[in-house]
KOLSEDREN-695459 format. One record per atom (N, C-alpha, C, CB): residue in one letter; x, y, z. Coordinates in steps of 0.02 Angstrom, whole numbers, plus 50000, padded with zeros to 5 digits. Atoms other than C-alpha are relative to their C-alpha. Glycine has a CB too. Layout:
% KOLSEDREN-695459
AXYZ ...
% end
This chain:
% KOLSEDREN-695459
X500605000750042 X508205073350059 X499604993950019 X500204999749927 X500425006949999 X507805055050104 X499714999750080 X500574992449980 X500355001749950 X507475060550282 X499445005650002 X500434999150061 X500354994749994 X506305074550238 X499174996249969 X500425006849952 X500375005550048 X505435062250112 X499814994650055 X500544996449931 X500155005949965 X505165048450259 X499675003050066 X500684995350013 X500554995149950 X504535061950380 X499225003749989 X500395005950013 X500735000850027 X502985065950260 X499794995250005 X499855000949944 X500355007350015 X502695048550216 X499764996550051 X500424995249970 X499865004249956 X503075038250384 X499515003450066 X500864999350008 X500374999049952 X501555039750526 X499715002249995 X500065001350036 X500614995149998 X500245047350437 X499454994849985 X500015006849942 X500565004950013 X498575037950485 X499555002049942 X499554999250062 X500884998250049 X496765039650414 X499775006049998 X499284996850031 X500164992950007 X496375056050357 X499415000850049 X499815002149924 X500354998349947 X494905055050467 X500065001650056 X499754997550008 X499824997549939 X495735056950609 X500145006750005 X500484996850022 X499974992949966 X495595073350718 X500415001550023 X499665001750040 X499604999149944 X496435072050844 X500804995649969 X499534996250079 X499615002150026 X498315069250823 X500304991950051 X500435006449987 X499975005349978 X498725050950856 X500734997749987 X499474996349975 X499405002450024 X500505043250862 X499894992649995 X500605001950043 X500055008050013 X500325024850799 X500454997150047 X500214997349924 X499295004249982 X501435011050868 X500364998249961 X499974994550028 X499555001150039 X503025007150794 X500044992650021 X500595004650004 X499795005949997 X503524988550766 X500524997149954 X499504996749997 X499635002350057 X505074979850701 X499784993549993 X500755000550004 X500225007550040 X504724966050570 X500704996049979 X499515001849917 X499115002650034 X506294955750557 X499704994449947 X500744994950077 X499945001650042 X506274949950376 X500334990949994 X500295005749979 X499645006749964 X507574933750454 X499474994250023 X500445002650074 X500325003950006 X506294926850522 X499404996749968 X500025000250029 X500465003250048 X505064911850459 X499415006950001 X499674991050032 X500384996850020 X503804921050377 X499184998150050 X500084998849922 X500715000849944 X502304912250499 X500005003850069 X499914991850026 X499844997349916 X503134920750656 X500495007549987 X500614992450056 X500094992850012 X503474936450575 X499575007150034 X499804999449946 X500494995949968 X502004947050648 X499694997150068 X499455001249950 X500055002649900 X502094938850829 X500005007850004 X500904994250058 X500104991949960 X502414957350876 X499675004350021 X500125003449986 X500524998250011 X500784961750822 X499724998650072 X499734997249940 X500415002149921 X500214953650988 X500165002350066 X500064992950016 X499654998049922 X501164961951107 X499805008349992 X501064998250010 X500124994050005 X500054978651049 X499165000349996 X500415002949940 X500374998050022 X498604974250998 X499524991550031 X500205003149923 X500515003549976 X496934963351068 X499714992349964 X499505005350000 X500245004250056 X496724947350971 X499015000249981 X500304991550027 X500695000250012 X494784949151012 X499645007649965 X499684998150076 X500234993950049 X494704967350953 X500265001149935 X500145006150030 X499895002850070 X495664962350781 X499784995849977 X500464998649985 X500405005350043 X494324949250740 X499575005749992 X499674992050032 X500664995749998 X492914961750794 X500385004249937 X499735004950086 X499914993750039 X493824975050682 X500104998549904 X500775003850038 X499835001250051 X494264963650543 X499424999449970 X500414995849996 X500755003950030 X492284957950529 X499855005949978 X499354996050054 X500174994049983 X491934976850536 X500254998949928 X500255004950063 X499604996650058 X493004980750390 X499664995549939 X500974999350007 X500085004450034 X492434963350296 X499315001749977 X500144994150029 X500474999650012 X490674965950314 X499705005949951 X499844999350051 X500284993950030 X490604984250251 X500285001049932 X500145006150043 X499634999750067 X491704979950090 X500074996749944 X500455000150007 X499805007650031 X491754962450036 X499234997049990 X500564994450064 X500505001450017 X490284956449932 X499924990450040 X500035001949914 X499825005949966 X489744940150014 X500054993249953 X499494999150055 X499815006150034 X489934927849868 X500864999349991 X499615000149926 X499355000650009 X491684933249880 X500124993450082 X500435009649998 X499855005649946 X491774921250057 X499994992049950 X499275000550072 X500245006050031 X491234906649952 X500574997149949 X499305001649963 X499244999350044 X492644910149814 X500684999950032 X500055006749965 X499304999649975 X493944911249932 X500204993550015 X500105004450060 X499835009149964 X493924891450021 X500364996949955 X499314994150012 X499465004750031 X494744883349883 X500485003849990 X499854996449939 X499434996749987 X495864896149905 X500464998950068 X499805006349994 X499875003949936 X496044891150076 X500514995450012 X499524996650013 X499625006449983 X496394874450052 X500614997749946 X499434994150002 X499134999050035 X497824876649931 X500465003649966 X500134997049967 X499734992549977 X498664892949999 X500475001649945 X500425000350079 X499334999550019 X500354888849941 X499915002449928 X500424993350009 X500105003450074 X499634883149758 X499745009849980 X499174990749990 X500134996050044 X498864900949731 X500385007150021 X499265000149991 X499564996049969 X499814912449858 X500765000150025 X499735000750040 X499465002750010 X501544914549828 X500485003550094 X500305003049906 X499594999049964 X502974915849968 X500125005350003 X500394997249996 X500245000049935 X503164925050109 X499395000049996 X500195004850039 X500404999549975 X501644929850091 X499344992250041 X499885004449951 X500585004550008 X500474914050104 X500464997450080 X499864993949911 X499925001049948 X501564910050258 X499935003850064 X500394998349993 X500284995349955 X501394926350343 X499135000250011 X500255006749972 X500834999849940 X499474924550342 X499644994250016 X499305004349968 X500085005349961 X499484908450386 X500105001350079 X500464995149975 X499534994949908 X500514916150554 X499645002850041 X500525007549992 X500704993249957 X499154930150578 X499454995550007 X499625008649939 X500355004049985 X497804916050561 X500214996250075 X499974996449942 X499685005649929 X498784904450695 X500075006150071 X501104995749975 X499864995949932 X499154919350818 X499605003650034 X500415004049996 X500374997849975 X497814927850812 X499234997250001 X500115005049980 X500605005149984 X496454914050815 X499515001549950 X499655000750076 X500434997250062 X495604921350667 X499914993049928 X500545008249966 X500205004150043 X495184910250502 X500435002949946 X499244999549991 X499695001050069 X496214906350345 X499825006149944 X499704992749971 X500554995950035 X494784914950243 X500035005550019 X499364998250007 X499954992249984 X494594930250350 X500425005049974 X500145000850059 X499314994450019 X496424936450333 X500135001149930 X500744997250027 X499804999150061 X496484933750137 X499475004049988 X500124994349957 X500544993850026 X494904943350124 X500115006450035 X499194998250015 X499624993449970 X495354956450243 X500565003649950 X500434997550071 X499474995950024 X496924960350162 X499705002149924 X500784995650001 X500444997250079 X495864960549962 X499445005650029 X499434992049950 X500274993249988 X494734971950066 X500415007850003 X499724998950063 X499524996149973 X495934984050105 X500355002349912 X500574995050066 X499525001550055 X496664980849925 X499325006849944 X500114988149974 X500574996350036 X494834990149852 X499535004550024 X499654996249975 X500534991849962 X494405005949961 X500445003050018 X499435000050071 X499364999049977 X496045013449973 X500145006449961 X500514993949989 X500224993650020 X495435033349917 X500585002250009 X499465003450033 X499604996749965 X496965044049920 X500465006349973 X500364995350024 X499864994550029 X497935059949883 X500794998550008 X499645006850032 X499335001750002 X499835059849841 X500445006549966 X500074993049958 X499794995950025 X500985072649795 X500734997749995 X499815005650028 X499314998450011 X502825073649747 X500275007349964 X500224994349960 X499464992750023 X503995090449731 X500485000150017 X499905006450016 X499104998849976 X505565098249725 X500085007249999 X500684996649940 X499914992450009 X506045115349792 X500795001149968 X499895004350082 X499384996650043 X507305126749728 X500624999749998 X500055005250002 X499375001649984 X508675119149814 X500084993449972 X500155000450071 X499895007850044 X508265101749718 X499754994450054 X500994998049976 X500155003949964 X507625095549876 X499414996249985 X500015002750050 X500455002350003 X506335082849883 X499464998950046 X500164996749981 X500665002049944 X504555080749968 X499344994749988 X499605006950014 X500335005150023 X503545066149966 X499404998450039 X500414995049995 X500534999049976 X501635068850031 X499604994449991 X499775005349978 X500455005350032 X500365056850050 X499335002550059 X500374990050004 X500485002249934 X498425056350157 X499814993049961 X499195006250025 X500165007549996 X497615038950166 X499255000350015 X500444995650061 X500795001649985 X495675038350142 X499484994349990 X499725003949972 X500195005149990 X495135023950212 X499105001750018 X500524996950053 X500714996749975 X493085025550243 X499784994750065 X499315000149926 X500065002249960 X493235013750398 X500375002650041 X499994995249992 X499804992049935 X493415025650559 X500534994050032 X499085004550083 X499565006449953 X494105007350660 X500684999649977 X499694991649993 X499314998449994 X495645009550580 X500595004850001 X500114998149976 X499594993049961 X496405024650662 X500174994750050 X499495008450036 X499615004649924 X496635010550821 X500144995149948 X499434996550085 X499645005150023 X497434999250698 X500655000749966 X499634997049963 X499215000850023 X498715007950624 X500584999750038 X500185004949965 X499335001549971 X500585003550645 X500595003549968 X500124992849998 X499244999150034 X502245009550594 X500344995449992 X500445003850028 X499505005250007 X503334996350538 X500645000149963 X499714995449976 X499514999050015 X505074995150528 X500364992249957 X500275003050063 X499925005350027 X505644979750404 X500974997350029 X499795001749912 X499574999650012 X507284972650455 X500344994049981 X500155003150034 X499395006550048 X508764960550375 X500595003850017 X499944998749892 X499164999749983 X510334954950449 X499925005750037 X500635000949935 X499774995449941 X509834966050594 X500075010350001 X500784996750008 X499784994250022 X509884982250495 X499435000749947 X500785000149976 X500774999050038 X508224992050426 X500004998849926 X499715007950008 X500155002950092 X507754985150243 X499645006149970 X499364991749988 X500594995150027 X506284998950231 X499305000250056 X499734996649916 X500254999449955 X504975004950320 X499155003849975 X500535003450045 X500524998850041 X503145006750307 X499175002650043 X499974992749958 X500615000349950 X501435012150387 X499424994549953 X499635009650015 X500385005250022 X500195000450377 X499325001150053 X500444992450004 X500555002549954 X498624992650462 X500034991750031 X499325000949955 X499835005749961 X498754977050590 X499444994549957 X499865001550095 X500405006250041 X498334959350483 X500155002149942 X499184998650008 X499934998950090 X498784969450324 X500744998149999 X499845009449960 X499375003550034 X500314960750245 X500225007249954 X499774991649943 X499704995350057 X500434975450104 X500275007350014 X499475001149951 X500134992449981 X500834992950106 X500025003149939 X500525003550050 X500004995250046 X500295007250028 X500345006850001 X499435000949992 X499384994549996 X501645018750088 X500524996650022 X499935006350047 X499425003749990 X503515015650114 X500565003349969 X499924993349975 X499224995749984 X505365022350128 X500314995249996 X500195004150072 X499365002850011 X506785012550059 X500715003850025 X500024999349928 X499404997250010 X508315020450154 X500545003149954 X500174997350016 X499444998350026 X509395032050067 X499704998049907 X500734994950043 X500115003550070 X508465024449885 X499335005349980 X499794989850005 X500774996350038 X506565031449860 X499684998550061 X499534996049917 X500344998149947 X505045034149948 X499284996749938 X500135009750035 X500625001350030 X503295026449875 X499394999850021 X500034995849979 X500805000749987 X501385027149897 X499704998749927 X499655007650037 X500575002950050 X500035020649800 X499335002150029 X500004991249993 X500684995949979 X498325030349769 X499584994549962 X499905009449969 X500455001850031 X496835021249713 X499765001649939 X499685000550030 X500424999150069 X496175022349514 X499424999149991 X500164996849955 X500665003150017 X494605025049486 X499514996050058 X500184994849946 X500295005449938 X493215015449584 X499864994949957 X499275002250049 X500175006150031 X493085000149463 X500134993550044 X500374999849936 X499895006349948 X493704990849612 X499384996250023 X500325002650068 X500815004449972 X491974988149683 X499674995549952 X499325005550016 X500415007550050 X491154980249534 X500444995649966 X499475002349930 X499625006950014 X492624969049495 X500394997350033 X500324999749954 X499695003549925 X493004958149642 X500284995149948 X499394996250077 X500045008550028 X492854943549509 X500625001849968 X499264996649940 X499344998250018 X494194951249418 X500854999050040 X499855006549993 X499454998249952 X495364956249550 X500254991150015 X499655005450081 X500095007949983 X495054937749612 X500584996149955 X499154996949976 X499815004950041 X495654928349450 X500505003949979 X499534997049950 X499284997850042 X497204940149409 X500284997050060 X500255009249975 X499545002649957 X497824936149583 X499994992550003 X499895002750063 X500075006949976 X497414917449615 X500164996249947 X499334998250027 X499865001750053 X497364911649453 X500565001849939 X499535000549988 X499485000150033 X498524921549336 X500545001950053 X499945004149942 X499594997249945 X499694925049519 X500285005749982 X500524995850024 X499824994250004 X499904942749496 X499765006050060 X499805001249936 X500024999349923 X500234953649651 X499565004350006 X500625002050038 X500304997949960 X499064961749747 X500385008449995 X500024995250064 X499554995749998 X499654981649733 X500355003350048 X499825003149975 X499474998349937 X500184984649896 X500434995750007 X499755000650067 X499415004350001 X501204968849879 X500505000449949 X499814994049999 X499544997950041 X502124976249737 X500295004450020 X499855001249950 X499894995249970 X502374990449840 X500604996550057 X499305003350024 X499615002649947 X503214979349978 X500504998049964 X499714994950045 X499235004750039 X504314969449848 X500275003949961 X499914992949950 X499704995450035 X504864984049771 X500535002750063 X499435005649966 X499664997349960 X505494991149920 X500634995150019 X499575002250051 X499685004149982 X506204975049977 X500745000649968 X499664994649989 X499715005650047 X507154970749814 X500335007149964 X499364993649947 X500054990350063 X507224992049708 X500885000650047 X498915011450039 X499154997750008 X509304995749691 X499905008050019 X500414998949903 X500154992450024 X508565015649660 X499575000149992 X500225003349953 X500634997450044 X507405025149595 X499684996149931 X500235007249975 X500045002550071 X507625020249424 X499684994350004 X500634999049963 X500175008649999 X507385002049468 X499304998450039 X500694995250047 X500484999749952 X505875006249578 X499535002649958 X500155003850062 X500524997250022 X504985016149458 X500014993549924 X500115009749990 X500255005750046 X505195000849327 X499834993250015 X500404999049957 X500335006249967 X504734987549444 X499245001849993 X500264998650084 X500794997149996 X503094997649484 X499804999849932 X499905008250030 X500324999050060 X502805000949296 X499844993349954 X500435004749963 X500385005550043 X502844984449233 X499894993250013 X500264999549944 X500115006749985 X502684968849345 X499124999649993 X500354998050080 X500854999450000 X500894965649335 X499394997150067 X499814995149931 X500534999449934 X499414967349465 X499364999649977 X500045007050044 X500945001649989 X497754963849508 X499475005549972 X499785000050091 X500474995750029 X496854979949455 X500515006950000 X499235000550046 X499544994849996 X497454998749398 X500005000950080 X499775006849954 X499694993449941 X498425011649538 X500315003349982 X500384999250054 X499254995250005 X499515024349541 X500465001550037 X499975005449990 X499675000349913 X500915023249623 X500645007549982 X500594988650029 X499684993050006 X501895039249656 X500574997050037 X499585007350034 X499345002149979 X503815038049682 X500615005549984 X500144993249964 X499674993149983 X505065049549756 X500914997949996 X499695003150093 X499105004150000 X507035047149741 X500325004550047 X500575000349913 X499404994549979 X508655056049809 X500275002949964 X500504998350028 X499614994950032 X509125067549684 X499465003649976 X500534997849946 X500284995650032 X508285082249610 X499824997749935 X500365005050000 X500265002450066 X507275076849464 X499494993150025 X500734997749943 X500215006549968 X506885059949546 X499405001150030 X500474997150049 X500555000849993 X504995059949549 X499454997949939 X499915005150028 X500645002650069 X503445052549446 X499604998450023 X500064994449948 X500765002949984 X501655045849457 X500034995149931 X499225007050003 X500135004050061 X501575030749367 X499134997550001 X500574992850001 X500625000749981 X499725027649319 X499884992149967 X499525006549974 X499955008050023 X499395006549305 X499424997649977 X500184995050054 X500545006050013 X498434995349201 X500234993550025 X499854999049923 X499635009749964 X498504975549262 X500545001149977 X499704990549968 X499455004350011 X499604971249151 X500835006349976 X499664993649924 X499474996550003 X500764988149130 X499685006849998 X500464998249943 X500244994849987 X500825006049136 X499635002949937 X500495003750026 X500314996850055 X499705017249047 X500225008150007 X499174998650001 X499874995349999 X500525033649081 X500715000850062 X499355003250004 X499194999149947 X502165036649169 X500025009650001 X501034995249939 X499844991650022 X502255058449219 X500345000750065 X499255006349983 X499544996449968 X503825063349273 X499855006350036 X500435001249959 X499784991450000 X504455080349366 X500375000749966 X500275003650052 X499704994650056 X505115094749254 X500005007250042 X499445000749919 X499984997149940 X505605106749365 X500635004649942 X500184994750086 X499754997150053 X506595112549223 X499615006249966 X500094994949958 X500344998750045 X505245117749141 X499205003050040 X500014993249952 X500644997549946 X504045124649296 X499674995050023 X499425004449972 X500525004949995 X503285108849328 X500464995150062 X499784995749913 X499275002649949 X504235106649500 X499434994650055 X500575009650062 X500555005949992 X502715094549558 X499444995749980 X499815000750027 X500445005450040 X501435082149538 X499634999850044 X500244992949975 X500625001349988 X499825079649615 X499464992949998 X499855003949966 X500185005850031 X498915063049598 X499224997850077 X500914993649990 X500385001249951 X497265059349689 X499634993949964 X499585006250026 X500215005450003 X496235047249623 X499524998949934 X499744999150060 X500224997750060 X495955052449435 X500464999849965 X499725005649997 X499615000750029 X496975050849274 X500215006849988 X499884996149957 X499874992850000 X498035066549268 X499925003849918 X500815000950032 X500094999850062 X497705068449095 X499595004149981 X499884995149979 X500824994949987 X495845074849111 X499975003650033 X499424997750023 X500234994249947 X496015089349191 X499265005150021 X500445004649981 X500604996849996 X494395096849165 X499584997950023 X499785001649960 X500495001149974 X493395086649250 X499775003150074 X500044994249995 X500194998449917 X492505094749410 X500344998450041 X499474997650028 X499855001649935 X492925084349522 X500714999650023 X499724994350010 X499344998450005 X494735082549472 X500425007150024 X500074999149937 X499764993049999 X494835102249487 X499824999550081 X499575006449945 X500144998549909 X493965102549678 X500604994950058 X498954996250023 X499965002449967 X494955088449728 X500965003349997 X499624993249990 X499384995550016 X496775098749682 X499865004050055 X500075004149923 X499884993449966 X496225114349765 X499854998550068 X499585006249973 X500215000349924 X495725105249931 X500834996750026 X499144993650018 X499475005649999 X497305096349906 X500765005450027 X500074995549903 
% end
């Protein structure tokens, strides 16, 4: 079940893509310092075409008073960005010649255009399947994605697709435990940068693909995975969909900052042997768009 579940999830780029593309795989050893963590990154990828691609992504997403808000963020990383992370993009700054600023806005870009469709089921044998696409509306990262393999003590921790300079993920395979993705809520992302801003920096609350990573890291099970996701608190809603190893073991939890506002199991008991989750509260079914975006689904 957990390798059927990591064969949906694991290497699927940007829905835009046509043509079928195999990413590169990279292991992330967890062991080491967190600044020299994503050295690997360089032995794939162009440091001058990951500035060009990061400006690309920055320019078309990131309002520009957000540059201005970020510098005293800058200059005291540690103070608002907690461990590993604030050392890992210190790392990607230093290696890849890029700016302090860039990489923390890059990765909050990435954090608020992150469109996406998600499914979880279970067939009749109790098996599990754990679906995801990724609609990113920047074409440049089809040549950026990566596969990444996390490891500790030499031996895989979890494993995740991503995009090169992104620290987070929004998909990811815990060996033998669960399987998770996170779809976007809503578009309230765009008109509240200022928001997003002051839950992370100010009240330090993670980023949701970084809940996604420290879940995987840290999640015993399912159980413990679907109540990490439900109630540590984050920067703006998501939904993060989460798959287990046993029959039954599936849900869409749907997030406010500070906790969930809807948790919907499978019932497979009861005909309801999947879940669906695109980028709407499953609740409202009647809305149009909710209905077109099912049947394309």
């Amino acid at each position: 079940m957990v390798t059927r579940a990591a064969l949906l999830l694991l290497g699927l780029g940007v829905c835009s893509c046509r043509a079928e593309i195999a990413p590169p795989t990279l292991n992330i050893s967890l062991d080491d310092d967190p600044e020299v963590r994503w050295v690997p990154l360089t032995e794939i990828f162009d440091a001058d075409f990951l500035k060009k691609a990061a400006a690309e992504v920055i320019d078309s997403t990131v309002p520009k008073w957000v540059h201005q808000a970020v510098k005293p963020i800058v200059v005291a990383l540690d103070k608002y960005i907690p461990q590993p992370y604030a050392g890992e993009i210190r790392g990607l700054a230093e290696h890849f010649g890029g700016s302090l600023s860039d990489i923390i806005i890059l990765n909050f870009a990435y954090e608020v255009s992150a469109f996406c469709t998600s499914i979880i089921a279970q067939d009749k044998k109790g098996h599990l399947y754990h679906g995801r696409n990724l609609d990113y509306p920047h074409s440049v990262l089809r040549n950026l994605t990566v596969n990444l393999v996390f490891l500790k003590n030499g031996e895989v921790a979890y494993r995740g697709t991503s995009f090169a300079g992104y620290i987070g993920l929004w998909t990811g395979q815990s060996p033998n435990k669960f399987t998770v993705s996170g779809d976007q809520r809503g578009s309230e992302h765009w008109w509240n940068w200022w928001k997003n801003l002051v839950s992370a920096f100010l009240f330090r609350r993670s980023p949701v693909s970084w809940l996604v990573r420290q879940t995987l890291e840290e999640a015993e099970d399912f159980q413990d995975a679907v109540m990490r996701l439900s109630k540590i608190p984050i920067i703006t809603g998501v939904y993060y969909i989460v798959g287990g190893v046993r029959a039954g073991e599936g849900a869409v939890i749907t997030r406010d900052r500070t906790g969930p506002a809807d948790i919907w199991p499978l019932d497979p008991v009861n005909g309801e042997w999947y879940r669906v989750e695109t980028n709407f509260d499953h609740w409202r079914p009647h809305l149009p768009e909710i209905i077109e975006e099912k049947q394309q689904t």
